[in-house]
Phi, psi and omega in degrees: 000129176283177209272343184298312182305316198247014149272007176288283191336289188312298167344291234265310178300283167337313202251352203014080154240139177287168188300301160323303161301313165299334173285327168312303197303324205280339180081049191214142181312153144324290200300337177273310173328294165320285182331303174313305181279308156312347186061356163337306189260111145000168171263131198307199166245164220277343139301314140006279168332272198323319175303314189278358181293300201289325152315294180253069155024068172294148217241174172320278206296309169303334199285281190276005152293277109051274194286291200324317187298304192272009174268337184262014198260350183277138198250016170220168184221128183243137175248120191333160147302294167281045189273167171301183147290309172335304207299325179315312203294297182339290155310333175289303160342282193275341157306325202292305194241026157290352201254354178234031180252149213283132158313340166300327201270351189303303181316311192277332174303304195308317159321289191298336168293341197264355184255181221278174215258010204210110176222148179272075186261160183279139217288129191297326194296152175282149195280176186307292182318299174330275230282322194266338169282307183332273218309331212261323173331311196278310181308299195306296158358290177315303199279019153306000000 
């Protein structure tokens, strides 16, 4: 269930309404209403949205809880052109074992995403000069 399918649900309980009634007011079939709440269907478009801020009369805070939901509820993800090569392989991946992934590895990508995008670590590499005596070193090392 996306997280939009069940605060549509939670709304819809919260205003007691049945599933008919809100699609009357909101002016959409049952059956799309259902769907929606089954997470069957994708997150409506933004009229959809708008109706439903106005029917159950939602407050600032339902609003934005409301758009959070359904931005996290999109079910596809496009990757820059110019992303590295990792994020594709990265993405490639995770189409292959979503639908099979353990709740530990759910956690820990989520761990890794929530920390901050920017870290000052030191740069590990030997600068260039450094790197051609190893490396000459090393050779030299061998042929000994």
């Amino acid at each position: 269930m996306s997280p939009f399918a069940k605060l549509l649900h939670d709304y819809r309980i919260k205003a007691g309404l049945r599933q008919k009634e809100l699609a009357d007011l909101l002016g959409y079939e049952q059956s799309y209403l259902s769907a929606l709440e089954l997470g069957l269907k994708g997150p409506p478009n933004r009229e959809f949205a708008g109706q439903l801020v106005k029917v159950l009369e939602l407050d600032q805070d339902e609003q934005i809880t409301l758009r959070e939901a359904l931005a996290a509820s999109q079910r596809k993800v496009d990757v820059p052109n110019e992303a590295p090569i990792e994020i594709f392989w990265m993405c490639h991946k995770l189409r292959q074992q979503i639908d099979r992934l353990h709740p530990l590895q759910i956690e820990l990508m989520t761990t890794a995403l929530n920390l901050p995008s920017e870290f000052n670590l030191v740069n590990t590499e030997l600068p260039a000069r450094l790197r051609r005596r190893s490396h000459k070193s090393t050779i030299q090392g061998g042929q000994k």
